[in-house]
LUMKOL-18502 format. One line per field, with one value per residue (C-alpha): residue number from 1; y, z, x; residue in one letter. Coordinates in Angstrom, 1 decimal. Example, Ala and Ser with C-alpha at 12.3 -4.5 7.8 and 13.67 -1.06 7.14 Angstrom:
BEGIN
resi	[1,2]
y	[-4.5,-1.1]
z	[7.8,7.1]
x	[12.3,13.7]
resn	[a,s]
***
This chain:
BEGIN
resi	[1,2,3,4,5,6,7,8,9,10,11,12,13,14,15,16,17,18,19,20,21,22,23,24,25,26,27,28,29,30,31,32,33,34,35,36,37,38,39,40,41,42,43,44,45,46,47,48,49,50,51,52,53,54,55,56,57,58,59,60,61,62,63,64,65,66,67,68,69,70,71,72,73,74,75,76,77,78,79,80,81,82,83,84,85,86,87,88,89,90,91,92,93,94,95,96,97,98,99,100,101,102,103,104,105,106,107,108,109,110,111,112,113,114,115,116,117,118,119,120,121,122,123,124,125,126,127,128,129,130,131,132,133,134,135,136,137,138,139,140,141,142,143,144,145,146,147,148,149,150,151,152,153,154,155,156,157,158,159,160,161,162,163,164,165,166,167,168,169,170,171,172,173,174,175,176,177,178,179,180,181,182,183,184,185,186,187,188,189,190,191,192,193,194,195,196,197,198,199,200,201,202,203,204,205,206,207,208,209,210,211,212,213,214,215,216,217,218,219,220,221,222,223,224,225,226,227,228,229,230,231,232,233,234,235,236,237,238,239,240,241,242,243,244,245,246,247,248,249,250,251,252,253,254,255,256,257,258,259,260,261,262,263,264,265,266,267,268,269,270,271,272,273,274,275,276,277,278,279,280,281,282,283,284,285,286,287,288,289,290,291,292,293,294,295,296,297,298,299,300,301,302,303,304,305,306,307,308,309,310,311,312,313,314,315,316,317,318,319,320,321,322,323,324,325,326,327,328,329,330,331,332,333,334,335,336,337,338,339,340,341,342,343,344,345,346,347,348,349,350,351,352,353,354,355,356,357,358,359,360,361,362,363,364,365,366,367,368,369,370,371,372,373,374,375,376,377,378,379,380,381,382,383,384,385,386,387,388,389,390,391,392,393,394,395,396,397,398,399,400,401,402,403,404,405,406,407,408,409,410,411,412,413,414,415,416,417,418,419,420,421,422,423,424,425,426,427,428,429,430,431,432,433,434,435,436,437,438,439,440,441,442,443,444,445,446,447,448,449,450,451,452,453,454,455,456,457,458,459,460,461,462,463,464,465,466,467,468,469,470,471,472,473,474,475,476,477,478,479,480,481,482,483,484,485,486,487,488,489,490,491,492,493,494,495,496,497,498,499,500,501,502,503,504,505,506,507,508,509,510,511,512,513,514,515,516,517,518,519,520,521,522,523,524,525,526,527,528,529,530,531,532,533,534,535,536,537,538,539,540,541,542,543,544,545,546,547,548,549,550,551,552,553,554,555,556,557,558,559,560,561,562,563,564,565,566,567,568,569,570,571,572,573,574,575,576,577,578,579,580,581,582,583,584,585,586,587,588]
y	[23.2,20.0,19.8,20.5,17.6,15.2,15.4,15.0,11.8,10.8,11.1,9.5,6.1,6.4,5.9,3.6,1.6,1.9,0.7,-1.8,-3.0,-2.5,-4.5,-7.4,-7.6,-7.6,-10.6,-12.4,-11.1,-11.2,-9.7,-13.3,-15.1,-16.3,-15.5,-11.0,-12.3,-13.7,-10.8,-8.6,-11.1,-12.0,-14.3,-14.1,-11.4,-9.0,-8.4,-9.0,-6.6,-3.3,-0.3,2.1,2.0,-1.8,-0.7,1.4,2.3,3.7,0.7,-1.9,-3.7,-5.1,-4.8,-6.5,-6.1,-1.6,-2.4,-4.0,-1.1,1.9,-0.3,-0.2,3.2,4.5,2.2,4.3,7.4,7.4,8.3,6.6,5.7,1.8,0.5,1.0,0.2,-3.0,-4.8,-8.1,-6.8,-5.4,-7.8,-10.6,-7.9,-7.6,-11.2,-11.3,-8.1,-8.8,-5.0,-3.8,-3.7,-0.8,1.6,1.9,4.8,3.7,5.2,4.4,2.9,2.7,2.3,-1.5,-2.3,-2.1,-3.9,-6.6,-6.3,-6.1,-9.3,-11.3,-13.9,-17.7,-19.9,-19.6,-21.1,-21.6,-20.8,-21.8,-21.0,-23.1,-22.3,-20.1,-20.8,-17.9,-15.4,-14.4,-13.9,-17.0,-19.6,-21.9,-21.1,-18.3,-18.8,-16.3,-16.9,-16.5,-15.1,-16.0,-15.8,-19.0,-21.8,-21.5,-18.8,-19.0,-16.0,-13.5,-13.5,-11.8,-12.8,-11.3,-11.5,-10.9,-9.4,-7.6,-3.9,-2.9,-2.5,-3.7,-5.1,-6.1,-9.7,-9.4,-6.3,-7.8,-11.0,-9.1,-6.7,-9.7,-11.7,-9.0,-7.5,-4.8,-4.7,-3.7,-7.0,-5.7,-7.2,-6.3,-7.4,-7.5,-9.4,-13.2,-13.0,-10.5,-13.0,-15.7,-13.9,-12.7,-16.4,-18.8,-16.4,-14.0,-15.7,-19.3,-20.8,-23.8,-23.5,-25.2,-24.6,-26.1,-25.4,-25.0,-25.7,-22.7,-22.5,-18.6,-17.5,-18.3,-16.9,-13.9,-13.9,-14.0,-11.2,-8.9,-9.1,-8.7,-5.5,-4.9,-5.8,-3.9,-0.5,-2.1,-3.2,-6.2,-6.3,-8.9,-11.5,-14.2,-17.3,-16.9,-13.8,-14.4,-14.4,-17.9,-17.4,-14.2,-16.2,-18.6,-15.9,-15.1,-18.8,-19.0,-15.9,-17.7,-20.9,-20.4,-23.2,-23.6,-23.5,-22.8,-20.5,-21.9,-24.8,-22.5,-21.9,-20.1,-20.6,-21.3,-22.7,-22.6,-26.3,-26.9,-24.5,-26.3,-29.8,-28.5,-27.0,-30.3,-32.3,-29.8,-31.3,-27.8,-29.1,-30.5,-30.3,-29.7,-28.2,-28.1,-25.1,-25.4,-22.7,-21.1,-22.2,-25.8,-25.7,-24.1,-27.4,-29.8,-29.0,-28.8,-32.3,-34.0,-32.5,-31.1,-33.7,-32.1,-29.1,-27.8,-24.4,-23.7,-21.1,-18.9,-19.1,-18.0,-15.6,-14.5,-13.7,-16.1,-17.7,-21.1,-23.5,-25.1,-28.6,-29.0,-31.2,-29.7,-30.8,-29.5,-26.1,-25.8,-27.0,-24.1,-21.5,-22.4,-22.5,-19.4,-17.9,-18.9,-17.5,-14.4,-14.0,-15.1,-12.3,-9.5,-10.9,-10.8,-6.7,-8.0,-6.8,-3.3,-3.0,-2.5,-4.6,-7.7,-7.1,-6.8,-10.2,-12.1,-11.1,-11.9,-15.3,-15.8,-15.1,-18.1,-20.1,-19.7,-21.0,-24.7,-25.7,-28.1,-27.7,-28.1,-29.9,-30.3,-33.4,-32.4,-34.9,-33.7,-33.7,-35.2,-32.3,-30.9,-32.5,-35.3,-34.5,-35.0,-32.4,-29.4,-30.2,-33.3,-35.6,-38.3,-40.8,-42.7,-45.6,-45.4,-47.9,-45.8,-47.1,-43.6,-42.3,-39.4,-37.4,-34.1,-32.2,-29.4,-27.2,-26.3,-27.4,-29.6,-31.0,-33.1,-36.8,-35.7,-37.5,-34.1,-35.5,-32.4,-29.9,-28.0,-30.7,-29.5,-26.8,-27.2,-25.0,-25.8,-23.6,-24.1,-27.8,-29.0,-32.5,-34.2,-36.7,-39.9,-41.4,-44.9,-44.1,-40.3,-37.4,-35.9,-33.0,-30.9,-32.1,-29.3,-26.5,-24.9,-21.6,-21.3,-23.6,-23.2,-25.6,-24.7,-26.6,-25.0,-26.9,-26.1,-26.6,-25.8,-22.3,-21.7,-21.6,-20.6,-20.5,-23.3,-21.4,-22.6,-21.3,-22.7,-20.8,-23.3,-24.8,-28.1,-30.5,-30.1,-31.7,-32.5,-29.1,-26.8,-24.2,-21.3,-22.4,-20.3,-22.4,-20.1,-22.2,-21.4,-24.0,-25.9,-28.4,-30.3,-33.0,-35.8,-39.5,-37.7,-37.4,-34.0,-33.7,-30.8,-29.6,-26.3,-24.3,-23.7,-21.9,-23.0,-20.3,-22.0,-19.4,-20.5,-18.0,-17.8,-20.4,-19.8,-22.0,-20.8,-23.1,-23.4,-26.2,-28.0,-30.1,-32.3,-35.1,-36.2,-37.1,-39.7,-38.8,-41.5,-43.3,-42.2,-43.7,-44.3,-41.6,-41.9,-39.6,-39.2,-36.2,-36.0,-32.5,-31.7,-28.4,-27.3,-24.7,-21.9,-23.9,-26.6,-29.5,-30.9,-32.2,-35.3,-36.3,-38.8,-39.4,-41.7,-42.1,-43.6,-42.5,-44.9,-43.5,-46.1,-43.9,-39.4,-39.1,-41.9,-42.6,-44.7,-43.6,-45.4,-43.2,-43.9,-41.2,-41.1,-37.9,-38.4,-36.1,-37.8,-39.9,-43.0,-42.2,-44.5,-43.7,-45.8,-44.5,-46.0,-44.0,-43.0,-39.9,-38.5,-35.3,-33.4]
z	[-30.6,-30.9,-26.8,-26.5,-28.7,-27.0,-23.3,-25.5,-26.6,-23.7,-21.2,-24.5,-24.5,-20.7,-20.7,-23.0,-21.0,-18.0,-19.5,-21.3,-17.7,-16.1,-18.4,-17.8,-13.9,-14.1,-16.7,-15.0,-11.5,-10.4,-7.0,-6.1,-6.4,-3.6,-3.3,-4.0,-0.4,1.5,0.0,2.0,4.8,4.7,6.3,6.9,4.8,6.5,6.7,9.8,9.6,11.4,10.7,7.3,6.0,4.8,2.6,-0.4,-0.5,2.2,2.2,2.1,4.8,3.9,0.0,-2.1,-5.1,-4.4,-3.1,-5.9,-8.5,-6.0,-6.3,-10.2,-10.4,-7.9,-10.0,-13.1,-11.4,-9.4,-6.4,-2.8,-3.5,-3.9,-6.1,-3.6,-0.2,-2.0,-4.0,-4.0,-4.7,-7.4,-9.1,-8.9,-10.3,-13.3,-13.7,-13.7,-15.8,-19.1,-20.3,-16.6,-16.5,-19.6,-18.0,-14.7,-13.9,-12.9,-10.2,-8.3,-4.8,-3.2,0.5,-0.6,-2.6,0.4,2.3,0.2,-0.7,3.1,4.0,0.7,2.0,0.6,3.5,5.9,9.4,12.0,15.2,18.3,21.5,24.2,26.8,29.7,32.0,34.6,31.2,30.3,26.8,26.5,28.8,25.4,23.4,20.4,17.3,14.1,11.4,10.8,7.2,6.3,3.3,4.3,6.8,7.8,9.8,11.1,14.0,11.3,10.0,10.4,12.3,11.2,14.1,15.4,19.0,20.4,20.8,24.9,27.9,30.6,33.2,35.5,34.8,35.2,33.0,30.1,30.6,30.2,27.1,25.2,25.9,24.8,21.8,23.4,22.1,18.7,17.1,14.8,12.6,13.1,11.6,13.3,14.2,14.7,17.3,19.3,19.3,20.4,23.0,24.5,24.6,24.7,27.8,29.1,29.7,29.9,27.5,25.1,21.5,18.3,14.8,12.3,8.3,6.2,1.8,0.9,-3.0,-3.9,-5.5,-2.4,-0.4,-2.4,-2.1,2.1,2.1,0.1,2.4,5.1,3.8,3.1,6.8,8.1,9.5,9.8,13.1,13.9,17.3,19.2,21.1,23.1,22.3,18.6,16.4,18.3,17.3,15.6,13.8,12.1,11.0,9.0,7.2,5.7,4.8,2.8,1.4,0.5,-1.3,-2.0,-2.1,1.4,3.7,7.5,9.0,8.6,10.9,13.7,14.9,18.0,20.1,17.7,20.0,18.6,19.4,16.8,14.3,14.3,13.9,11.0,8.9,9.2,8.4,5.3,4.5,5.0,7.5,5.9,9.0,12.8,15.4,19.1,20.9,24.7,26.8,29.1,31.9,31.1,30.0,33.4,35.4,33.1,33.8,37.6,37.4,34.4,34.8,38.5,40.6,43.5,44.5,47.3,46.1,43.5,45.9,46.9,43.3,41.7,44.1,46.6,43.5,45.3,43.1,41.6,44.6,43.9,45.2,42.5,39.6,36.3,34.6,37.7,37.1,33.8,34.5,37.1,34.2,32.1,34.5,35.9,32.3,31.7,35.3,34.5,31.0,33.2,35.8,33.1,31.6,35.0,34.9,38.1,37.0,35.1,31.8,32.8,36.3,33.8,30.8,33.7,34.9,32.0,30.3,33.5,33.4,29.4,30.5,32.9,30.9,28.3,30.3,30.1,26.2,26.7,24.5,26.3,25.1,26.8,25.5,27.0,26.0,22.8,24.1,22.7,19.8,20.4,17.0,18.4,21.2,22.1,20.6,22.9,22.8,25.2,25.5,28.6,29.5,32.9,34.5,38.4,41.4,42.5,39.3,37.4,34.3,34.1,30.8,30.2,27.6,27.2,24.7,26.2,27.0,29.5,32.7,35.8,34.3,30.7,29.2,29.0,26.0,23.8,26.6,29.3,32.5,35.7,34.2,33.9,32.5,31.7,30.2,30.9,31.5,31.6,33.2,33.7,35.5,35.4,38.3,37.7,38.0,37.6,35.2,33.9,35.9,35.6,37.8,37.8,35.5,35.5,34.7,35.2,36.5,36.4,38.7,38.3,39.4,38.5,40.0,42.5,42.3,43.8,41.6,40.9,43.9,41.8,43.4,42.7,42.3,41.3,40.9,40.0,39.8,39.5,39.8,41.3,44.1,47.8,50.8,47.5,46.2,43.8,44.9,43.4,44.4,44.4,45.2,45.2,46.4,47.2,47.6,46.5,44.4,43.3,40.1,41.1,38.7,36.5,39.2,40.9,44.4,45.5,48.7,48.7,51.2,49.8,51.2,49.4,49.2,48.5,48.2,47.0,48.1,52.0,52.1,52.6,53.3,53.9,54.6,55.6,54.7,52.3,49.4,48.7,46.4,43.4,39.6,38.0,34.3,33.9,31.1,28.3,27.2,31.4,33.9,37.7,40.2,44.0,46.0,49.5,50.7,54.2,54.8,58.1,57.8,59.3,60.3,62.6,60.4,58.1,55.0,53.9,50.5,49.1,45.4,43.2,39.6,36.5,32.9,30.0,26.1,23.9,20.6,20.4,21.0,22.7,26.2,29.6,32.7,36.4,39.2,42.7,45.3,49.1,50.0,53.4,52.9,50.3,51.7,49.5,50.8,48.0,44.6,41.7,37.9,35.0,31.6,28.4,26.8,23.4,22.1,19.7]
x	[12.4,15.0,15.0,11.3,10.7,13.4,11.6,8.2,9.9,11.4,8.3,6.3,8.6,8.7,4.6,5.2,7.3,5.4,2.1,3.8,5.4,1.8,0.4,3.3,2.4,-1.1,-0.8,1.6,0.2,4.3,3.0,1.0,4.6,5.6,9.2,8.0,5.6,9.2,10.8,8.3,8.2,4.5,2.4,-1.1,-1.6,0.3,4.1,5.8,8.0,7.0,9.1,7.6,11.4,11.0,8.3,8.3,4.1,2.3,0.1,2.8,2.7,-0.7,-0.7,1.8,0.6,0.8,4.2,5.3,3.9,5.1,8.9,8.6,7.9,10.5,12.7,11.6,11.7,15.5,13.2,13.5,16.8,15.2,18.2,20.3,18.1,16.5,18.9,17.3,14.5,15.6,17.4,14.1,12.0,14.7,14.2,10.5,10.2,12.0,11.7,12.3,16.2,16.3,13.9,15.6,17.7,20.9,23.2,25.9,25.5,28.7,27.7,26.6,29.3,31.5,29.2,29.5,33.3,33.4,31.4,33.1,30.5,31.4,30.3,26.8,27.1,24.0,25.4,23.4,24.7,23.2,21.1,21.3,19.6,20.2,19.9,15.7,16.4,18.7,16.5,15.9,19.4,20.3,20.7,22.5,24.6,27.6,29.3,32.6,35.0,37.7,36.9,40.5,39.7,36.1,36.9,37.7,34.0,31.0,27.6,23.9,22.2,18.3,17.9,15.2,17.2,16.6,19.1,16.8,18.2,15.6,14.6,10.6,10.2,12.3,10.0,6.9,8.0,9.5,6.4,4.0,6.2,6.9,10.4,12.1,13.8,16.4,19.0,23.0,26.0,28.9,32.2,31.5,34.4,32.4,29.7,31.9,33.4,29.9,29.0,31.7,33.8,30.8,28.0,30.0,28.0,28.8,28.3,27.7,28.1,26.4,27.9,25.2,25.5,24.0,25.3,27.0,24.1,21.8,24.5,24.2,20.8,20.9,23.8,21.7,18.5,20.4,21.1,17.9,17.0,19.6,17.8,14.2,12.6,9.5,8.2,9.7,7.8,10.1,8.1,7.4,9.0,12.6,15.6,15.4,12.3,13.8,17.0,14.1,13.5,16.8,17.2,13.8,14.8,17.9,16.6,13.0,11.8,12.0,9.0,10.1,8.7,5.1,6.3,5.9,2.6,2.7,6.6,9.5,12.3,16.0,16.5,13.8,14.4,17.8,16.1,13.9,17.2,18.6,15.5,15.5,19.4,20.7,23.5,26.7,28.8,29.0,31.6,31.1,33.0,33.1,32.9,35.7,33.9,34.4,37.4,38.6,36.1,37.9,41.7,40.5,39.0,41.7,44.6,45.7,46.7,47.6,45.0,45.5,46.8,44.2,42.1,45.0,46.8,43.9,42.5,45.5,48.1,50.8,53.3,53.3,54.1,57.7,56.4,54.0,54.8,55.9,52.8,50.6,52.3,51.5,48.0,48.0,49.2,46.6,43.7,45.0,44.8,41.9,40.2,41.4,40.0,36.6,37.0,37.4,34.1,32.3,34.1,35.8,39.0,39.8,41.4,45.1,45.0,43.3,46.4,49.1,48.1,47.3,51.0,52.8,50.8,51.5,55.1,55.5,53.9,56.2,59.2,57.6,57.9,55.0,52.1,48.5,45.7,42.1,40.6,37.0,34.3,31.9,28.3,25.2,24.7,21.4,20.2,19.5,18.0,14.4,11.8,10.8,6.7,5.7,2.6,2.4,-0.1,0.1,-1.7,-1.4,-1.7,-4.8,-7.1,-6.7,-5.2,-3.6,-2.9,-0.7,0.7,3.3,4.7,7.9,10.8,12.4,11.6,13.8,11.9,13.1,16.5,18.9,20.5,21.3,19.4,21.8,22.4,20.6,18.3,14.6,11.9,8.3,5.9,1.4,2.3,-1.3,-2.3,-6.0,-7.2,-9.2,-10.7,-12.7,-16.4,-15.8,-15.2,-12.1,-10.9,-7.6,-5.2,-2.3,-2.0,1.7,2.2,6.3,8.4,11.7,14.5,18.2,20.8,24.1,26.7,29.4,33.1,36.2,36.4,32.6,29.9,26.6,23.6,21.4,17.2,13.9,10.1,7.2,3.5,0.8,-2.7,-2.6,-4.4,-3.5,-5.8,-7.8,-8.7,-7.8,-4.9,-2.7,0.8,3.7,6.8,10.3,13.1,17.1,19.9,23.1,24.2,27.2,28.0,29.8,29.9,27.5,25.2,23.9,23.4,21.2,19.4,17.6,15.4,11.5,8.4,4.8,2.3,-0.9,-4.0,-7.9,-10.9,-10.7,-8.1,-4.6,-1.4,2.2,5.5,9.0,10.7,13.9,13.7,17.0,17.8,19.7,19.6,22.6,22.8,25.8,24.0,22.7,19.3,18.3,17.9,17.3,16.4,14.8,14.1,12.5,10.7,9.5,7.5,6.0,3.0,1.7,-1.6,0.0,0.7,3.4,3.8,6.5,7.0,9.1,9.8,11.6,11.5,13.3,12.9,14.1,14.4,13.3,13.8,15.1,10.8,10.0,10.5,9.1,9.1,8.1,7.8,6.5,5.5,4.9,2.7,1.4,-1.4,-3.0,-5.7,-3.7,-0.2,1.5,1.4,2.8,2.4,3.9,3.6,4.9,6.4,5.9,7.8,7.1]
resn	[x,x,x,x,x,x,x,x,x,x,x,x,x,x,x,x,x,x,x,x,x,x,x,x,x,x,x,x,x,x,x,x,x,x,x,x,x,x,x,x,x,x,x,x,x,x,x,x,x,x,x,x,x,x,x,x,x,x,x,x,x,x,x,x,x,x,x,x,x,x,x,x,x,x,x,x,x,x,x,x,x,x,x,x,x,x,x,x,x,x,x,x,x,x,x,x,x,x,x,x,x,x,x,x,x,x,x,x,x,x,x,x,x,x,x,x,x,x,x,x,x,x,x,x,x,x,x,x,x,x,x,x,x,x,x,x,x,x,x,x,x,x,x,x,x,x,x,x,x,x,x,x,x,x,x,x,x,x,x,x,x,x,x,x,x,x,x,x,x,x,x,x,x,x,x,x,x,x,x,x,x,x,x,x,x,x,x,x,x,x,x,x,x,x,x,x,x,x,x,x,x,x,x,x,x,x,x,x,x,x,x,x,x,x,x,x,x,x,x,x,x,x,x,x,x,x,x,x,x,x,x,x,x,x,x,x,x,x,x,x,x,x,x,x,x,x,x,x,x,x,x,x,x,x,x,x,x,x,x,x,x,x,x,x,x,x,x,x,x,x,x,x,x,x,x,x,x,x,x,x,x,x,x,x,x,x,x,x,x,x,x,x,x,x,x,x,x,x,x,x,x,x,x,x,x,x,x,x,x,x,x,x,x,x,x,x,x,x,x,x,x,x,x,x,x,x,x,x,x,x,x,x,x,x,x,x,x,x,x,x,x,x,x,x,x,x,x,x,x,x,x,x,x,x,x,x,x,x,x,x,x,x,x,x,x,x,x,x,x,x,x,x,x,x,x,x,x,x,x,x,x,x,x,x,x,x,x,x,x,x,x,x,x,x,x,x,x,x,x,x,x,x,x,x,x,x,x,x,x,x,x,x,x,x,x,x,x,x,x,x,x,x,x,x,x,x,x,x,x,x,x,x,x,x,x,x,x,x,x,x,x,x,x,x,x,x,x,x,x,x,x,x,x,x,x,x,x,x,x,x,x,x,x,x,x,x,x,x,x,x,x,x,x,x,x,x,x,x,x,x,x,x,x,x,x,x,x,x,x,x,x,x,x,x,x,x,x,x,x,x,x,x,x,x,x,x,x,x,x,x,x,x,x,x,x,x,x,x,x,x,x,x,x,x,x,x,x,x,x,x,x,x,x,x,x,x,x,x,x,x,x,x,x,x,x,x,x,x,x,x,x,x,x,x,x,x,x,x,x,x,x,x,x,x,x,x,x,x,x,x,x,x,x,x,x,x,x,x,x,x,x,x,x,x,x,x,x,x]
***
């Protein structure tokens, strides 16, 4: 009788508990707040996350006010193991639901409290490794964070990082998936020395970190959704839900009163999601971590006086040559260190072969006492470089106006300041035109265009590439261009030399043009508010005629989204061969 009436009791004050918490929410209507709706990651009225785990109800992905009832009563009832998968959660709801905290079963949950013990995060750093330009997934930068416990050791920490999860390799496919979702974007933690080496020695890419003064209860706050985070998917789409947009997330999450995400409409570009956690006064410091790759160019170009032997040191495994200089040997030693670490990346050396000649190398090097140092010139950091949206309006010599805009990114007329020298991408670059006495027409719609100029050296002979799919005027009509081209270049003074073969495939309804031809010129980036550039282009096509166009141009930044720019071009197929426009630029 005593037991039959302690569960009577027990399920009575249970029901009492629960109506009295019902009655709480619906009051207070808790599930409108807007933190329970970043919690959930919603935004119009839907979350964006996309896997079932992330949600507790059936329904809630779409209905935050069941999700946060079906949370409450799996609280109640030990079921669905929420204390332990939502901890977050869990702990704003015990906050907001004063009588919450005594009618929750309690149990332990040990797998999180060595997640935690394990991460001991004190400090959040954004990490943004630049662009790549060669890379799909990596054309506009990365960005993740990176967790530590003691800034005197930043490479024993952890990064939380958002990538869409595939191992595609070829380039077109993972362009199409990424662009249509068609990917799963997860979150991982791992080793922020992982990360580094993938970037910094892998894919040779520069990177910078930016410390952010995240208090330790906001940090709290970000380690525990990340956990949270941890086993869930959302589809990945490489202009807007990437990997920068998801790390927006974790920071609103973080400080509430944050709004960032709603800054991004429809492509969130690292380089401004990094401009917008700054203009938020989230940044209290920056560090700039060069890559291999550079280090390697600068002791070439710094430090080796006499380099003739370079080649066959580095590639023929012949010892140091006696007649070099002591400090040309060690400059040798440390190059030579360096290349190897960059062949093992590029898996052009096994495990064994790669430790067998690294060991011997750190074993010459140790007879010289000398310490090295590689004073290598800090770029522009991104932050201040000019925003990733552009608008332009030109006057020309031909009595016309010509407007354009562009949502992304970077073109050869644009200061590189902050962006990655010699690489250009645009993305549905739209331009009209305004002819006196006549209507506005579209004068070139581009599609893709990509120009990279990757620059040769005595060690590194990349492959300078470009494409371009557009709509533009040739012979005075309308045509579908496809412009692949293949070449060289080399940086010398700042300025990059190139010369590249091209073919133009130009196609309109029962018109068709094909041609051979080069395209060579140069860009001098010595200065740092003034950019100059020319190029010349011949093409001979398949209908028994040829095509000359010269080009020379000169951009001038008045302010980081303000610029001038004067260009003049000689197209001998255009019925006014000359051509001289003077305009402005406007990023945004």
């Amino acid at each position: 009788m005593g037991f039959k009436f302690f569960i009577f009791k027990l399920l009575f004050f249970t029901s009492l508990f629960s109506s009295s918490i019902e009655s709480f929410v619906e009051n207070s209507k808790i599930y409108e707040n807007p933190y329970w709706a970043k919690l959930l990651h919603y935004r119009n009225d839907e979350s964006e996350i996309d896997s079932n785990n992330f949600f507790v109800s059936e329904n809630g992905k779409n209905n935050l006010k069941e999700e946060l009832f079906e949370t409450i009563n799996a609280l109640q009832s030990a079921k669905k193991d929420v204390l332990c998968r939502f901890p977050l959660r869990v702990e704003w709801l015990k906050e907001q639901i004063p009588s919450l905290k005594e009618n929750i079963q309690n149990y332990s949950c040990s797998d999180l409290e060595k997640y935690l013990e394990a991460t001991d995060a004190k400090f959040v750093t954004l990490v943004f490794p630049t662009s790549h330009i060669n890379s799909p997934a990596s054309m506009y930068g990365h960005t993740f964070l990176k967790i530590s416990s003691n800034k005197d050791t930043p490479l024993i920490s952890n990064a939380i990082n958002y990538a869409a999860k595939t191992d595609e390799k070829n380039g077109l496919i993972f362009a199409y998936q990424g662009l249509f979702g068609g990917y799963e974007g997860r979150y991982s933690i791992l080793p922020y020395y992982e990360k580094i080496k993938e970037y910094n020695n892998l894919e040779q890419r520069d990177v910078w970190e930016y410390d952010l003064n995240l208090n330790e209860q906001e940090i709290r706050k970000l380690v525990l959704h990340s956990w949270e985070l941890k086993d869930s998917y959302a589809d990945y789409f490489f202009f807007k839900e990437n990997c920068s947009y998801a790390i927006l997330w974790l920071l609103e999450v973080a400080r509430p009163e944050l709004e960032l995400v709603n800054n991004f409409l429809f492509k969130t570009i690292p380089l401004d999601t990094i401009k917008l956690i700054s203009k938020n006064n989230l940044i209290e410091k920056s560090n700039y971590r060069y890559s291999n790759m550079k280090k390697m160019r600068y002791i070439v170009d710094e430090k080796i006086e006499n380099k003739s032997f370079i080649n066959e040191f580095l590639n023929e495994n012949k010892d140091l040559e006696g007649s070099l200089s002591k400090s040309d040997k060690i400059s040798y030693l440390d190059l030579k260190s360096s290349y190897l670490q960059y062949e093992r990346a590029e898996n052009r050396l096994k495990k064994d072969e790669y430790t067998k000649k690294y060991l011997n190398i750190l074993k010459q090097r140790s007879t010289f006492k000398e310490a090295s140092s590689f004073d290598i010139k800090e770029p522009i950091n991104p932050i201040n470089s000019h925003d990733s949206a552009r608008i332009n309006l030109f006057y020309t010599s031909n009595d016309s106006f010509l407007f354009g805009i562009k949502p992304a990114y970077n073109d050869i007329y644009d200061i590189e300041n902050g962006y990655l020298e010699g690489a250009y991408i645009d993305f549905f670059d739209i331009n009209f035109k305004k002819e006196k006495n006549k209507d506005i027409k579209v004068d070139r719609f581009t599609f893709l265009k990509i120009k990279s100029l990757a620059p040769q050296d005595i060690i590194f002979k990349p492959i300078s590439w470009g494409i371009d799919a557009s709509i533009e005027h040739f012979n005075e009509e309308l045509f579908f261009k496809v412009k692949p081209e293949v070449g060289i270049s080399y940086n010398f003074l700042s300025t990059i030399f190139y010369s590249n073969l091209a073919s133009n495939l130009l196609y309109k309804a029962n018109e068709q043009y094909a041609s051979l031809g080069t395209n060579l010129g140069f860009i001098i980036n010595s200065f740092e508010n003034i950019k100059f550039g020319s190029s010349f282009a011949y093409d001979k096509y398949n209908k028994n005629f040829e095509n000359r166009v010269f080009e020379i141009f000169t951009t001038y930044k008045i302010d980081r989204n303000l610029a001038l720019n004067l260009n003049y071009k000689n197209n001998n197929l255009e019925k006014k061969q000359d051509n001289l426009k003077f305009g402005i630029y406007y990023y945004f």
